[in-house]
LUMMARDO-296886 format. One line per 3 residues: number of its first residue (from 1); their letters; for each residue x negated, y, z of C-alpha. Coordinates in Angstrom, 1 decimal. Example, Ala and Ser with C-alpha at 12.3 -4.5 7.8 and 13.67 -1.06 7.14 Angstrom:
1 = AS = -12.3 -4.5 7.8; -13.7 -1.1 7.1;
***
This chain:
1 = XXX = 4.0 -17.6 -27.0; 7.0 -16.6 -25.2; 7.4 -14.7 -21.6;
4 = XXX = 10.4 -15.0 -19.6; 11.0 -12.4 -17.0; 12.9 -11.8 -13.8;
7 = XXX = 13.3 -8.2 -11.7; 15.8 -7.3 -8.7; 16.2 -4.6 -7.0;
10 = XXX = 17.3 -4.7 -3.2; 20.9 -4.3 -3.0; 21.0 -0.7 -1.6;
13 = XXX = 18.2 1.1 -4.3; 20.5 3.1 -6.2; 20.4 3.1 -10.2;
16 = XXX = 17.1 5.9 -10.5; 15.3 4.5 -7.3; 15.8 0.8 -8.6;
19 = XXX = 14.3 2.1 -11.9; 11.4 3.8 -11.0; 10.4 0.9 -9.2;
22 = XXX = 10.6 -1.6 -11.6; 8.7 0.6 -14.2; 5.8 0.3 -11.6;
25 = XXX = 6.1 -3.4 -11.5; 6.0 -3.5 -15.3; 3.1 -1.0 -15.1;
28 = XXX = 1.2 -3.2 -12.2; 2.0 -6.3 -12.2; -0.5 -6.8 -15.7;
31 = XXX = -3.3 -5.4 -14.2; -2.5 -6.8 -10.7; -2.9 -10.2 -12.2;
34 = XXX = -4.4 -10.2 -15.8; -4.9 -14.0 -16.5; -2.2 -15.3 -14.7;
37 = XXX = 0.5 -16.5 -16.5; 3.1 -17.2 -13.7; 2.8 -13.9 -11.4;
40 = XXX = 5.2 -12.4 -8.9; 4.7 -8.8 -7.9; 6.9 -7.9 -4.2;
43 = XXX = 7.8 -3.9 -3.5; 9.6 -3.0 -0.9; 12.7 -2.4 -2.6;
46 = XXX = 12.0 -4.6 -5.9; 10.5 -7.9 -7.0; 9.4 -8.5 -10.7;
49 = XXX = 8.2 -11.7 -11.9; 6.9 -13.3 -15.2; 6.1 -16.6 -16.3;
52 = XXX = 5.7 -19.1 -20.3; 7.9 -21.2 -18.9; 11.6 -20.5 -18.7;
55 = XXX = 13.7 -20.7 -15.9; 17.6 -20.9 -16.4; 20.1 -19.0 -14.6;
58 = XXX = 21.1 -20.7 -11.9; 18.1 -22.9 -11.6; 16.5 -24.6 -8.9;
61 = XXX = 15.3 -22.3 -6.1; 12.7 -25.1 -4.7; 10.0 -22.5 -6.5;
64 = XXX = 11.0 -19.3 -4.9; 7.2 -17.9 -3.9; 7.4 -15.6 -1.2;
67 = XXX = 5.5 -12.6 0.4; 5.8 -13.3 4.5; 5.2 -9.9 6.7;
70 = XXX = 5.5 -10.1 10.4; 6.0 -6.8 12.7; 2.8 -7.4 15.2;
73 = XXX = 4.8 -5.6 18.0; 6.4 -8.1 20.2; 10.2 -7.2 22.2;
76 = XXX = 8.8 -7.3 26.0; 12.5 -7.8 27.5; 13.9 -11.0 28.0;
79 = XXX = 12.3 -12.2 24.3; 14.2 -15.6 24.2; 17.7 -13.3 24.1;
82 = XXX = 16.1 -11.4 21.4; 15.4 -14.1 19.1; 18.8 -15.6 19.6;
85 = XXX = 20.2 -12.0 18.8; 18.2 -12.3 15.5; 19.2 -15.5 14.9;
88 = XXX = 22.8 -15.1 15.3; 22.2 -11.7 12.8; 20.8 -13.3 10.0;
91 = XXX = 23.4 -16.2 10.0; 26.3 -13.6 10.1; 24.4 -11.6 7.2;
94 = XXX = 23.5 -14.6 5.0; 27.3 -16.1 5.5; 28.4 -12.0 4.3;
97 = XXX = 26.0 -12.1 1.6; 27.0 -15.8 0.4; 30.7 -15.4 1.1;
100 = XXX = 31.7 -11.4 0.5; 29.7 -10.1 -2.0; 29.2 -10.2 -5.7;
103 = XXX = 25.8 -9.6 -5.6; 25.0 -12.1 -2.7; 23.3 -9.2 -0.7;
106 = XXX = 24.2 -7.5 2.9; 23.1 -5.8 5.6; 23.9 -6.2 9.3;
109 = XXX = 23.3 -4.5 12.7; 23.6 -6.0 16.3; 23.1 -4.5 20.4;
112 = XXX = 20.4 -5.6 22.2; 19.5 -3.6 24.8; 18.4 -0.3 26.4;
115 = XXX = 14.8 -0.4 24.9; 15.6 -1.7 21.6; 19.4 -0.7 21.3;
118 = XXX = 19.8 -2.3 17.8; 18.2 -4.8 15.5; 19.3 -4.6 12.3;
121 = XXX = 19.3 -7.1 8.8; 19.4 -7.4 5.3; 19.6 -10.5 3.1;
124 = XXX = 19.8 -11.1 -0.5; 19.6 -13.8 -3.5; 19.1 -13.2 -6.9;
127 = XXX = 22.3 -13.0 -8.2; 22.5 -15.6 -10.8; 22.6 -18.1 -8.0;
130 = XXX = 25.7 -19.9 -6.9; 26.7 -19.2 -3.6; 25.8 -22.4 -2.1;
133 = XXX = 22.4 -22.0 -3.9; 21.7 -18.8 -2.2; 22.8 -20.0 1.1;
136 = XXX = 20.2 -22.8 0.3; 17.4 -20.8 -0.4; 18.1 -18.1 2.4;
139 = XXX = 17.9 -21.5 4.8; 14.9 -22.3 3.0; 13.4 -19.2 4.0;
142 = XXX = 14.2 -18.8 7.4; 13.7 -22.4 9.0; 10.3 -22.3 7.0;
145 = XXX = 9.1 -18.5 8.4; 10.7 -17.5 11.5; 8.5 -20.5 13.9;
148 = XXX = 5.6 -17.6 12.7; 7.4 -14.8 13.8; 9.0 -15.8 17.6;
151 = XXX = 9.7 -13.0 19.0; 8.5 -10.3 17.4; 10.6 -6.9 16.5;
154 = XXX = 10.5 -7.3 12.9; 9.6 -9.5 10.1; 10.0 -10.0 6.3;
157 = XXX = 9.9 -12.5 3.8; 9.9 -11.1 0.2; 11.3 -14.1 -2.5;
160 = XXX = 11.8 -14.3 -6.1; 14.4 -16.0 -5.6; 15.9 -14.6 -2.3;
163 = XXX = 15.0 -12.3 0.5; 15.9 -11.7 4.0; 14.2 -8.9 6.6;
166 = XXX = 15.1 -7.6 9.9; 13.7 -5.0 12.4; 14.8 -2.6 15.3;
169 = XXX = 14.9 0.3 13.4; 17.3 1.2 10.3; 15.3 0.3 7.4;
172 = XXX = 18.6 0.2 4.6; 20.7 2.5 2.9; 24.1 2.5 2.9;
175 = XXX = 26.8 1.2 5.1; 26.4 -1.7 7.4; 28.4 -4.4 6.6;
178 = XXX = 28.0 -7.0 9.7; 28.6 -5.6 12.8; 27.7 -7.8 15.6;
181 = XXX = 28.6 -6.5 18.9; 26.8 -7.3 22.5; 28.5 -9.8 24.1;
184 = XXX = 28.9 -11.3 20.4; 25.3 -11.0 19.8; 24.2 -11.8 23.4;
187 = XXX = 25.6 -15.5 23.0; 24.3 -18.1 22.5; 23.3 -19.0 18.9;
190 = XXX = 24.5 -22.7 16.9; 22.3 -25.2 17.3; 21.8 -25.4 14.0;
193 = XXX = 20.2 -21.4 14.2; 16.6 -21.1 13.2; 14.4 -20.4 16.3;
196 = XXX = 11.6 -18.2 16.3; 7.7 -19.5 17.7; 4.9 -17.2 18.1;
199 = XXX = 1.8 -17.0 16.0; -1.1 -14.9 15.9; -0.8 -12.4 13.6;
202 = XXX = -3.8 -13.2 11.0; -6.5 -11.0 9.0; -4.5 -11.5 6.2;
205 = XXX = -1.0 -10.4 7.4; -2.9 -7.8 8.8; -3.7 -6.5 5.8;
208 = XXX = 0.0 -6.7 4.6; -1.0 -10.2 2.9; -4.2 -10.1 0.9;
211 = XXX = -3.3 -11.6 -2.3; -0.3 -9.4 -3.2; -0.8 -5.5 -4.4;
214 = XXX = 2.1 -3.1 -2.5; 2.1 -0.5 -5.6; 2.7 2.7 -4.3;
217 = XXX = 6.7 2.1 -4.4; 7.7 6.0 -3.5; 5.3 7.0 -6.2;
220 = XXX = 7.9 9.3 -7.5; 10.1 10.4 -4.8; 10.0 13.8 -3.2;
223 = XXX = 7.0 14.8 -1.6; 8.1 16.4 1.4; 6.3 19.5 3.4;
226 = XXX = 3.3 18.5 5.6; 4.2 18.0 9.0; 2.9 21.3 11.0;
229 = XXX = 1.6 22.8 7.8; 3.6 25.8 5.7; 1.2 27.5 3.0;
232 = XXX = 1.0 31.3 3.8; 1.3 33.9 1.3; -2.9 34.1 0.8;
235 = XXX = -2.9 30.3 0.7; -0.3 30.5 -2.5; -2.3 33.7 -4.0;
238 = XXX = -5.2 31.0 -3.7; -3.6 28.8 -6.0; -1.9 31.4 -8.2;
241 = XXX = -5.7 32.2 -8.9; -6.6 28.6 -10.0; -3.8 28.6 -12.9;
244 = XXX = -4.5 28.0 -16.3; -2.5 28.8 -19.3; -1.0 25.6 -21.0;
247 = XXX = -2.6 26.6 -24.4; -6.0 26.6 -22.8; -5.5 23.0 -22.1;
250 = XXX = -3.4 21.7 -25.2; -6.4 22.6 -26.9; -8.5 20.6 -24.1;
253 = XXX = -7.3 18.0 -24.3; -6.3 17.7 -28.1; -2.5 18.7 -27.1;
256 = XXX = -2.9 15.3 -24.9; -3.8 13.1 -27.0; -4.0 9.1 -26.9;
259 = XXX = -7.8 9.1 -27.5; -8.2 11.5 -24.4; -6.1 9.4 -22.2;
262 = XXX = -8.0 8.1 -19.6; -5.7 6.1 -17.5; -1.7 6.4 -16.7;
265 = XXX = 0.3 5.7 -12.8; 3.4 5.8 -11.9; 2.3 9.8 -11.3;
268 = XXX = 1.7 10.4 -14.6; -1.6 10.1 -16.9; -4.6 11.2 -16.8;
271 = XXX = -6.6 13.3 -19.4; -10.0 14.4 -20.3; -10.9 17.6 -21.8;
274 = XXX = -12.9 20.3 -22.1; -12.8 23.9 -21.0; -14.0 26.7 -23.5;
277 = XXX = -17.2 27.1 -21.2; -18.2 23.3 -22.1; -16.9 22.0 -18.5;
280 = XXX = -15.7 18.9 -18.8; -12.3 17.9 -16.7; -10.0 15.7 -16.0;
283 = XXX = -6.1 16.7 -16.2; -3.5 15.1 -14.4; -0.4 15.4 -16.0;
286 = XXX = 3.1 14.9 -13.7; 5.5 13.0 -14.8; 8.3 14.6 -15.6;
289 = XXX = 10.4 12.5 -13.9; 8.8 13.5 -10.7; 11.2 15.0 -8.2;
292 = XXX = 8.7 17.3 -6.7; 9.3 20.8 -7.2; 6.7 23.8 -7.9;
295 = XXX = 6.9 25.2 -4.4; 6.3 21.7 -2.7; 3.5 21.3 -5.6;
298 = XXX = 1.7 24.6 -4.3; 2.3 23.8 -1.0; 0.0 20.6 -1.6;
301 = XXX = -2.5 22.4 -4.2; -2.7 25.3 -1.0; -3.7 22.1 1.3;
304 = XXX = -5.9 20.7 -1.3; -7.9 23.8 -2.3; -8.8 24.1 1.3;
307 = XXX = -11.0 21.0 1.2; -14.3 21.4 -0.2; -16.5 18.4 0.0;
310 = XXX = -19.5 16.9 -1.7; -17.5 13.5 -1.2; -14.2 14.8 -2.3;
313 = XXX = -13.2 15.5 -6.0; -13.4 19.3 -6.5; -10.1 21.0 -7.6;
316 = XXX = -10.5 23.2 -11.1; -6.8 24.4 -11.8; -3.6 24.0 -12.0;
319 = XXX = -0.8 24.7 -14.5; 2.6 25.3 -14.0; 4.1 26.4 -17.6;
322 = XXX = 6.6 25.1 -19.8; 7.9 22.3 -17.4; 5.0 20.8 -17.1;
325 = XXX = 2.8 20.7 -14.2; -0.7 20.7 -14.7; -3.9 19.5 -11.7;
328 = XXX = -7.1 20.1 -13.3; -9.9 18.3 -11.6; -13.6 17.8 -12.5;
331 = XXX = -14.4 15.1 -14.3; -16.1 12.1 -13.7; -18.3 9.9 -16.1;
334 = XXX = -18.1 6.5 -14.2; -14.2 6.7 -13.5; -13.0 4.8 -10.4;
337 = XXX = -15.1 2.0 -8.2; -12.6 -0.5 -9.1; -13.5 -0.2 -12.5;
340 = XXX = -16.9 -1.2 -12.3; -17.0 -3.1 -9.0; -14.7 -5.6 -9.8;
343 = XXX = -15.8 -5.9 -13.4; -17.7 -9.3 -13.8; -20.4 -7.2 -16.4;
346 = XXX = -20.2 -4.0 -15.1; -21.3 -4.7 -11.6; -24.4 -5.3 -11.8;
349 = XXX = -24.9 -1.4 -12.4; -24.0 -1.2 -8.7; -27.4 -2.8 -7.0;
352 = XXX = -27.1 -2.7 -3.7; -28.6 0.9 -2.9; -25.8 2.3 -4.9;
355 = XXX = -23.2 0.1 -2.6; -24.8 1.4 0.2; -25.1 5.4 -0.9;
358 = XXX = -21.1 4.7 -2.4; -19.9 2.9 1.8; -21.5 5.9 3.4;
361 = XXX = -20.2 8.6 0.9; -17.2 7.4 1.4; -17.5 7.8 5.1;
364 = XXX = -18.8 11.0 5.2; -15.7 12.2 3.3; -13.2 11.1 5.5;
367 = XXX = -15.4 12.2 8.6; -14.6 15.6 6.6; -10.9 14.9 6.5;
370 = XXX = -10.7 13.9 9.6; -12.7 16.1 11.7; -14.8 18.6 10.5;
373 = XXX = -12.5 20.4 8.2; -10.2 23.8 9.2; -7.4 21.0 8.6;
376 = XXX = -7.0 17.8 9.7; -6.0 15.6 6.9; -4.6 11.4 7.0;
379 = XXX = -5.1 10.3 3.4; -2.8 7.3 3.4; -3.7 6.0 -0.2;
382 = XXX = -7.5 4.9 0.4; -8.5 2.3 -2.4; -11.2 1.5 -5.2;
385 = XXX = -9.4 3.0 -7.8; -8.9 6.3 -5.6; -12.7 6.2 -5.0;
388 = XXX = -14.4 8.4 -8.3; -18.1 8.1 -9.1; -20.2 10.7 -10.5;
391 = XXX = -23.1 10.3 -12.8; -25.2 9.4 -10.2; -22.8 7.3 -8.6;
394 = XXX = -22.0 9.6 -5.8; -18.5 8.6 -4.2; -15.6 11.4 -3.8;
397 = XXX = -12.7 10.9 -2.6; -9.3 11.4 -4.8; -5.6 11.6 -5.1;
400 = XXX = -4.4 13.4 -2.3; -0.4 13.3 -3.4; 0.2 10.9 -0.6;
403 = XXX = -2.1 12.9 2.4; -0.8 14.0 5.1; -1.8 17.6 7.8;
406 = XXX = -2.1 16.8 10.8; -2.3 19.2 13.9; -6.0 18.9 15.7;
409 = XXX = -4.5 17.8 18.4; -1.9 15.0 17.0; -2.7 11.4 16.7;
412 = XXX = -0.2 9.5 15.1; 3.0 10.2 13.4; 6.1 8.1 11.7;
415 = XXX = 7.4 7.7 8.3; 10.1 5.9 6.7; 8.8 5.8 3.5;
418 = XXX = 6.0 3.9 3.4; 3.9 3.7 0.7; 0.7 2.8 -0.3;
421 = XXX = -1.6 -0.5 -1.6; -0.8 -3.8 0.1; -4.4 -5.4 1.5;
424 = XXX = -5.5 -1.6 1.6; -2.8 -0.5 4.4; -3.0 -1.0 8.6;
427 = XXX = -0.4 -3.4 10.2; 1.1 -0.3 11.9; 1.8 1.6 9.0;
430 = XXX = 3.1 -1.5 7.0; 5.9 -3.0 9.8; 6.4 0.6 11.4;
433 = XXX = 5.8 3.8 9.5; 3.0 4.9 11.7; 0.1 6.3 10.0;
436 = XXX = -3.5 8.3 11.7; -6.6 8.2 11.0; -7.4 4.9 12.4;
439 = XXX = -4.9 3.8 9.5; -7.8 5.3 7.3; -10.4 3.7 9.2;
442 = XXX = -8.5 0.4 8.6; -8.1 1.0 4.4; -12.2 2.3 4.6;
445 = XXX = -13.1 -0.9 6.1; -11.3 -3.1 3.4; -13.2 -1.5 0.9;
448 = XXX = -16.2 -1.5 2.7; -15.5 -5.7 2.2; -14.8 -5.3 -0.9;
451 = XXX = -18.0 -3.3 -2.2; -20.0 -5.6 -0.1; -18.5 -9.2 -1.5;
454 = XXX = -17.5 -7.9 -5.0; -13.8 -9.4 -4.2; -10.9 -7.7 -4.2;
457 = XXX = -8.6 -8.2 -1.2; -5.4 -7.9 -3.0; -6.1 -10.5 -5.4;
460 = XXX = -2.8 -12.2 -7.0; -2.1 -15.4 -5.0; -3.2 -19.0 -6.6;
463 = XXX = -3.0 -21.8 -4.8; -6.9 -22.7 -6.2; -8.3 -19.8 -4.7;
466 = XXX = -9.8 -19.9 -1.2; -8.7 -17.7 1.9; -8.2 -14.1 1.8;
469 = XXX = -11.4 -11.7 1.7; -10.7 -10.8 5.5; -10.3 -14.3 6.7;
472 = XXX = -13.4 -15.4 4.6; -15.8 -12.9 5.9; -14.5 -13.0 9.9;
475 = XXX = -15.6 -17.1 9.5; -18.5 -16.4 8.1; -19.5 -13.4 10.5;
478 = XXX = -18.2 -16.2 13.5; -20.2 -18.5 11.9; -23.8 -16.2 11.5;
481 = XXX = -23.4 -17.3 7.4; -22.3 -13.7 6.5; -24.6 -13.4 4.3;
484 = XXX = -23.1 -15.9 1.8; -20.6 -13.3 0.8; -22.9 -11.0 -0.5;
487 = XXX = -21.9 -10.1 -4.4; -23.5 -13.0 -6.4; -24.2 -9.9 -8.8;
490 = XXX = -27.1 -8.3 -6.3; -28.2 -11.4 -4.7; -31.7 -10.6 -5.3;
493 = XXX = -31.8 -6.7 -4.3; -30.0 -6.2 -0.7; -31.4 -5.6 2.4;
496 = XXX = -29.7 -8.0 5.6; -29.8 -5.8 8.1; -27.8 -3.7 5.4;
499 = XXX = -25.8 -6.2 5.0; -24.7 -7.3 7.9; -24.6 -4.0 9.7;
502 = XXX = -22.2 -2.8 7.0; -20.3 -6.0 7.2; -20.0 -5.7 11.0;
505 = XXX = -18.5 -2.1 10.3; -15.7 -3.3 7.9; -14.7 -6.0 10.5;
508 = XXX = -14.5 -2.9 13.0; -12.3 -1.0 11.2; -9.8 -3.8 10.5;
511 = XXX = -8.9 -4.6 13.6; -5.4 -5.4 14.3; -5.1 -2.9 16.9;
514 = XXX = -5.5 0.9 16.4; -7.1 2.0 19.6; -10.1 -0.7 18.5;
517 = XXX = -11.3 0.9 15.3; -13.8 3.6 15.2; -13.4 7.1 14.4;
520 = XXX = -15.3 7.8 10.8; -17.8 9.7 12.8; -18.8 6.7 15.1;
523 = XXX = -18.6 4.6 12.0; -21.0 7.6 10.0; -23.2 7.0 12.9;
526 = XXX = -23.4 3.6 12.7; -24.3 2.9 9.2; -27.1 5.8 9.3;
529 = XXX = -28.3 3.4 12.8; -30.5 0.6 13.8; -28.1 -1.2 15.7;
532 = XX = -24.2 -1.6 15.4; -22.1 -2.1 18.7;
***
């Protein structure tokens, strides 16, 4: 059989950012969906799709399967002016796009007001299309999403086939090409402008839309410093005393070799070995397209080798010869939860005491991170496949490359990177860049779900399948049938009150609003309790 293939990056990636991304998508999008023949994988900056059946350049853009996100903060000042600000934005950018440039994309930028000085917007069509076309499918797009997203502050809809997003806060590179000023701006918009109606923002856009994976899209950009933290000179002799010689783990590993390869991101791969004491390990091995650097690279070892955990993955070594950079970890037999959770044979080694003991590992690790440790840590990355599992099927937490310090007494911050998991990340962190530890809380309780049901929330979309995991278990909950969800695999060995006590936890921790989700201690409490409230 044949596969046919399409992949775009957004009109402002340069050359090396456009590429890094879509090596991820060719990297995910398999094992994102592996028996879908017709899949589309969205990034923030690139779209791949595949498909057996051919579609010509040019082509109709009636199938164009998009990825809808909404911004849940709503503009508080005069709203009705806001939308028609938008709406006269994304006509001025879509007529740029269609009209001025070769590769049918642009960006834009109009006043508002005094609290939210600009909004700005980007639009873009696969550029194949014919003008018209484009201008067709843009039209498609907006009169079909933007009664969902009335008036709030920022929204995106993710195509194959064409694209549009806008927000108050510069989200682009590059230069602006639409330039709408007030009084421009401030009129009113043609009739034939798309209004915007208000909707509830749902458990699936919440989740940044269940059934689509957000691979980690910065996964090889620079990691910066932590916020607040600067390794001292006794943090970096620390590391300096965990190196180990490349030679020692060539021979480790078999000089990396293919047999010893236990899994590969957009990192890096992953290695096992052994050490010449018979310790078994697992080496992570940075790409060397990575642009982090060996000081920022101790910086984070210094942060990492300060966390010491029975539910976090121990650090062994590092090496940081011949170009190559080196994290030795200990290794573990059982791999990664997604592996065997969301494996329809391997599951049933995961009865539900070992679901439990895995939810409130889990939780007493980031209760670590959190709170109890010399340093305050926001993970940002929290999935099943970051999960490990010893022999005994003890959760620890991995792959800190993403974590963030935090000082004891910050909350939140902002990023304009974000990166992470789609269905794993908070609505605050996915529209805005804000990240905390009730961002945590909100990727624990996902997975909580998810090791309850035996689904995955960021399954690929099909129009066969039923709601989204969130949606599915908040009607049941509503409807006192929670227990239906359970994991056909351990039907016969859970306990209710188990059940739904852990259930009611992960509906806790996804709530849309921050300030609503426990802290991991409350939530540590709470599963060790009789009661949830």
């Amino acid at each position: 059989q044949q596969v046919w293939a399409l992949a775009l990056c957004r009109g402002d990636a340069n050359a090396s950012y456009c590429l890094t991304c879509l090596d991820q998508a060719f990297q995910d999008l398999p094992n994102a969906c592996p028996y879908s023949r017709d899949s589309t994988i969205y990034y923030d900056s690139c779209v791949l799709h595949y498909s057996n059946i051919r579609s010509r350049p040019g082509d109709d853009t009636t199938y164009n399967p998009t990825l809808p996100l909404r911004n849940n903060v709503n503009a508080t000042a005069e709203p009705a002016r806001f939308q028609r600000v938008v709406a006269a934005l994304l006509n001025a950018t879509v007529s740029y796009a269609v009209t001025n440039s070769t590769r049918l994309y642009a960006s834009g930028q109009a006043d508002f007001d005094r609290e939210l000085p600009k909004v700005y917007a980007w639009a873009q069509c696969t550029p194949d299309l014919t003008p018209a076309r484009c201008r067709d499918c843009l039209a498609v797009n907006i009169k079909t999403w933007a009664p969902v997203f009335t008036d709030s502050i920022g929204a995106r809809i993710l195509g194959m086939r064409c694209s549009y997003r806008y927000e108050t806060t510069p989200f682009f590179d590059g230069p602006v090409m639409v330039r709408l000023a007030g009084t421009s701006a401030n009129s009113a918009a043609p009739a034939s402008a798309p209004a915007v109606v208000p909707n509830v923002l749902t458990p699936a856009a919440a989740a940044g839309e269940g059934r689509r994976r957000r691979p980690l899209a910065e996964a090889n950009q620079p990691c910066m410093p932590y916020p607040g933290y600067s390794a001292k000179a006794e943090d970096i002799e620390s590391v300096d005393s965990m190196l180990i010689d490349i030679s020692t783990l060539r021979a480790a590993t078999g000089d990396f070799a293919e047999t010893n390869k236990l899994g590969e991101g957009g990192f890096g791969a992953v290695y096992k070995g052994t050490l010449p004491d018979g310790e078994e390990i697992a080496v992570k091995r940075l790409s060397k397209s990575s642009a982090q650097g060996v000081e920022e690279l101790k910086n984070e070892l210094a942060l990492v080798a300060k966390l010491k955990h029975k539910n976090l993955v121990r650090l062994v070594g590092v090496c940081l010869e011949q170009q190559e950079r080196l994290l030795v970890y200990e290794f573990l037999p059982n791999r990664s939860l997604d592996k065997i959770l969301f494996d329809t044979e391997k599951r049933e080694q995961l009865d539900w005491g070992k679901r439990y003991k895995i939810i409130h590992g889990i939780a007493r690790g980031l209760q670590y991170l959190h709170e109890d440790s010399q340093l305050k840590v926001v993970h940002r990355d929290l999935k099943a496949s970051n999960i490990l599992l010893d022999t005994n099927m003890n959760p620890k937490i991995s792959d800190f490359g993403l974590a963030r310090l935090f000082g004891r007494d910050q909350t939140q911050a902002v990023t304009s990177r974000v990166v992470g998991t789609y269905g794993y990340m908070a609505p605050e962190y996915v529209m805005r860049g804000n990240y905390s530890v009730k961002s945590d809380a909100f990727s624990f309780g996902v997975m909580v779900l998810e090791i309850v049901t035996g689904r995955k929330n960021n399954d690929c979309y099909n129009s066969q399948q039923s709601e989204d995991l969130l949606t599915t278990i908040w009607e049941h909950w509503t409807a006192g049938t929670v227990l239906a969800t359970v994991d056909p695999s351990i039907s016969s060995s859970f306990s209710e009150s188990d059940v739904r006590r852990c259930v009611h936890v992960g509906l806790l921790c996804v709530q849309g609003n921050p300030a609503d989700r426990p802290v991991m201690s409350s939530v540590v409490m709470m599963l060790g309790g009789e009661t949830v409230s």
